[in-house]
C-alpha positions as a LaTeX table, in Angstrom:
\begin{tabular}{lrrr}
\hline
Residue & $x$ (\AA) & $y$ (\AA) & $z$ (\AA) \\
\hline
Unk1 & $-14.88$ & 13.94 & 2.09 \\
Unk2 & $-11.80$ & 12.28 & 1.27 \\
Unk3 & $-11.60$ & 8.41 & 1.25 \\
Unk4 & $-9.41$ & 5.80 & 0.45 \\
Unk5 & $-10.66$ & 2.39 & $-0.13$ \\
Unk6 & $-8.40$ & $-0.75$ & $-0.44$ \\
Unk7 & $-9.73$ & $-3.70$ & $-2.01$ \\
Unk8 & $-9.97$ & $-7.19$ & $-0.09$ \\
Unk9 & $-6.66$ & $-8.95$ & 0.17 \\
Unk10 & $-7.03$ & $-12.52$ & 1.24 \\
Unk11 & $-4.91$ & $-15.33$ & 1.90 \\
Unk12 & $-2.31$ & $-16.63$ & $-0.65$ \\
Unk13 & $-0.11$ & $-19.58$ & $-0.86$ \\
Unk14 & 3.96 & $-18.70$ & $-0.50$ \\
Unk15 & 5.06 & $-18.32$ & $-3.55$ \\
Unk16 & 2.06 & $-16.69$ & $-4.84$ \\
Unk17 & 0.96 & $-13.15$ & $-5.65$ \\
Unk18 & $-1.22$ & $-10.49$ & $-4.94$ \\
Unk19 & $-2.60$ & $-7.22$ & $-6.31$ \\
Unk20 & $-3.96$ & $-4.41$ & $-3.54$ \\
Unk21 & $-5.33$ & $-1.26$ & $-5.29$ \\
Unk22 & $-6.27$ & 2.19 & $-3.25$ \\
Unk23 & $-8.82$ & 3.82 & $-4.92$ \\
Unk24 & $-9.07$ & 7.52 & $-3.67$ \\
Unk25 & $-11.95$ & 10.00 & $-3.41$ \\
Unk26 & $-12.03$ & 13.26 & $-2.53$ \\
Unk27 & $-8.00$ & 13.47 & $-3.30$ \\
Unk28 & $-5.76$ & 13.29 & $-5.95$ \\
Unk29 & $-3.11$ & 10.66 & $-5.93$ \\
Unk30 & $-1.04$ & 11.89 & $-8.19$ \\
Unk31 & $-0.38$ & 15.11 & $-6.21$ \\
Unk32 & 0.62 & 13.51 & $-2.84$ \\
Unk33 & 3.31 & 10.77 & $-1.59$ \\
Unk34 & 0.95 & 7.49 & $-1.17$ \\
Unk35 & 2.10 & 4.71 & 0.09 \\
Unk36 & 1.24 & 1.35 & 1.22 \\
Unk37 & 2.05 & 0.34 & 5.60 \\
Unk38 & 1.03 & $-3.09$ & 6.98 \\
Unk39 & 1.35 & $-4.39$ & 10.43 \\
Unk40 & 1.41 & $-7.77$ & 11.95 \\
Unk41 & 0.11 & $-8.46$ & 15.04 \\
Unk42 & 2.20 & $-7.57$ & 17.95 \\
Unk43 & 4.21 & $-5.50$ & 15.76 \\
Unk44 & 4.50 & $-1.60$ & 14.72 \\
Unk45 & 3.01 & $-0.31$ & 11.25 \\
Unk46 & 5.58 & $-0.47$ & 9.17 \\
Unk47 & 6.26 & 1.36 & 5.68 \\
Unk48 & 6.37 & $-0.96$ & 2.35 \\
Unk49 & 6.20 & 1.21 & $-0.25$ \\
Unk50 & 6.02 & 4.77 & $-1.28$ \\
Unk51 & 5.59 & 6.77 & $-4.89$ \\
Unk52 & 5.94 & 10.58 & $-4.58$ \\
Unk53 & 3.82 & 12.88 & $-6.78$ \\
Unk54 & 6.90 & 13.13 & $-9.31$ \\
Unk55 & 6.66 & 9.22 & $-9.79$ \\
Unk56 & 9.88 & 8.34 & $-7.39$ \\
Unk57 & 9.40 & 4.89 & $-5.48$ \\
Unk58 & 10.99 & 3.51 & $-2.11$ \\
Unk59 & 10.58 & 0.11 & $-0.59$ \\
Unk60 & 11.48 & $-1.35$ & 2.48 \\
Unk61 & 14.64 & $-3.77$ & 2.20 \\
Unk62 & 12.45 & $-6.63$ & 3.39 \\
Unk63 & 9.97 & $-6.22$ & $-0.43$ \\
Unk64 & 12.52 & $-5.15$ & $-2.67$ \\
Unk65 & 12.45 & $-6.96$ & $-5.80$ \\
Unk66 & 9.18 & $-8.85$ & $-4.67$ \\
Unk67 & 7.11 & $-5.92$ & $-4.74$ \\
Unk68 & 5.94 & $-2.85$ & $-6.70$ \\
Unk69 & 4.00 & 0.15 & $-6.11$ \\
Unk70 & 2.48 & 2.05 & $-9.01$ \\
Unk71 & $-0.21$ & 4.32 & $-9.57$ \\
Unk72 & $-3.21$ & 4.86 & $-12.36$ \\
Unk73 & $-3.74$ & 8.92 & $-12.41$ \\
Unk74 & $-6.60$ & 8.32 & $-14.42$ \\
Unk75 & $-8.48$ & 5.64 & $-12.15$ \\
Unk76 & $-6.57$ & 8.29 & $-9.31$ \\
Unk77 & $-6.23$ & 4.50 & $-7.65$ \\
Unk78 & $-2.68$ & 3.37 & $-6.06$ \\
Unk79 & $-1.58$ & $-0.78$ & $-6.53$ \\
Unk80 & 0.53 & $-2.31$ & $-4.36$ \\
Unk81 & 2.00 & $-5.61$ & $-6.21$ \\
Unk82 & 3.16 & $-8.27$ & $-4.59$ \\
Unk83 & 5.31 & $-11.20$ & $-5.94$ \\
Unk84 & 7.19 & $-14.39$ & $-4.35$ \\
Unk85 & 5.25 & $-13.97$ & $-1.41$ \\
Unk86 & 6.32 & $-14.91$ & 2.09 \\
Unk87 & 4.32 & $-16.32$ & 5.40 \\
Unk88 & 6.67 & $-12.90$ & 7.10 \\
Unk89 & 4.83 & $-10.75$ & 4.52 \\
Unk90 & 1.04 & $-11.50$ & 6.58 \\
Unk91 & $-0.05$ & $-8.52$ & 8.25 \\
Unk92 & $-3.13$ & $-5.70$ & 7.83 \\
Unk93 & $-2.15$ & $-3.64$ & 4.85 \\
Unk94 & $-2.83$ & 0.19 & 4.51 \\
Unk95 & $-3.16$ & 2.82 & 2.74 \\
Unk96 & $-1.89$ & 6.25 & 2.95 \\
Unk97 & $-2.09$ & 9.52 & 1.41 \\
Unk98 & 1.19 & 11.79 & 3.02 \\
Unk99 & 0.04 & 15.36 & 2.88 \\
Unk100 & 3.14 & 16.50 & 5.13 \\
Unk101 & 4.91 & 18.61 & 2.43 \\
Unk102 & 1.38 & 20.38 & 1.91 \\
Unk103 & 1.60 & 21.18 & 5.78 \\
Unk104 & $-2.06$ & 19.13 & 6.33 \\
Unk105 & $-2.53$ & 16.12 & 7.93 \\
Unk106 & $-2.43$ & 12.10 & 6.60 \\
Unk107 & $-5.24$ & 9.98 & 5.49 \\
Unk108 & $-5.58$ & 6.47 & 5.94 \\
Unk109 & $-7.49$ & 3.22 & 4.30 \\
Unk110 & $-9.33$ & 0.91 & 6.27 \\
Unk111 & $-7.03$ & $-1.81$ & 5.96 \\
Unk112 & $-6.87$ & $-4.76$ & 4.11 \\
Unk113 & $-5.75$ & $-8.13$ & 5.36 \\
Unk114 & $-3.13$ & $-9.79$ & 3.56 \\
Unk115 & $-2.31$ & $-14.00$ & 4.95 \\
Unk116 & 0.27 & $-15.73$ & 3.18 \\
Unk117 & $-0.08$ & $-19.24$ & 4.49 \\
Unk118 & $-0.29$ & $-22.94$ & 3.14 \\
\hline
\end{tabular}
């Protein structure tokens, strides 16, 4: 049974930073494109940040810079760093393991919620 389990954001001053991690049973990381989606309310999921399985990373224009996506083959966990944090960066983050280019379907986290607020 595959899972992927985020750890507990929480809320965070602007300025401030954060570390999410993904750790992943019943899948290896290091095989698939993960990446990291959040949504705020009344708004679509959105993608962050993605590493492919040959280490290649892409971030949305709106995190570049501020964040980082990396992954631990060893701990088969994803991290999801986040820097110079912003009140527009508060949403429900997730998790996701893209299987596409293995022709099976996606998994998802649970979500973790991530308010950057004074």
């Amino acid at each position: 049974q595959v899972q992927l389990v985020e750890s507990a954001g929480g809320l965070v001053q602007p300025g401030g930073s954060l570390r999410l991690s993904c750790a992943a049973s019943g899948l290896i990381v290091r095989i698939y494109r993960m990446g990291w989606y959040r949504q705020a309310p009344g708004k679509e999921r959105e993608l962050v940040a993605a590493i492919t399985s040959g280490g290649s990373t892409t971030y949305a224009d709106s995190v570049k810079g501020r964040f980082t996506i990396s992954r631990d083959n060893g701990k088969n966990t994803v991290y999801l760093q986040m820097n110079s944090l912003k009140a527009e960066d508060t949403a429900v983050y997730y998790c996701n393991a893209d299987r596409k280019a293995w022709g099976l379907g996606d998994y998802w986290g649970q979500g973790t919620q991530v308010t950057v607020s004074s």
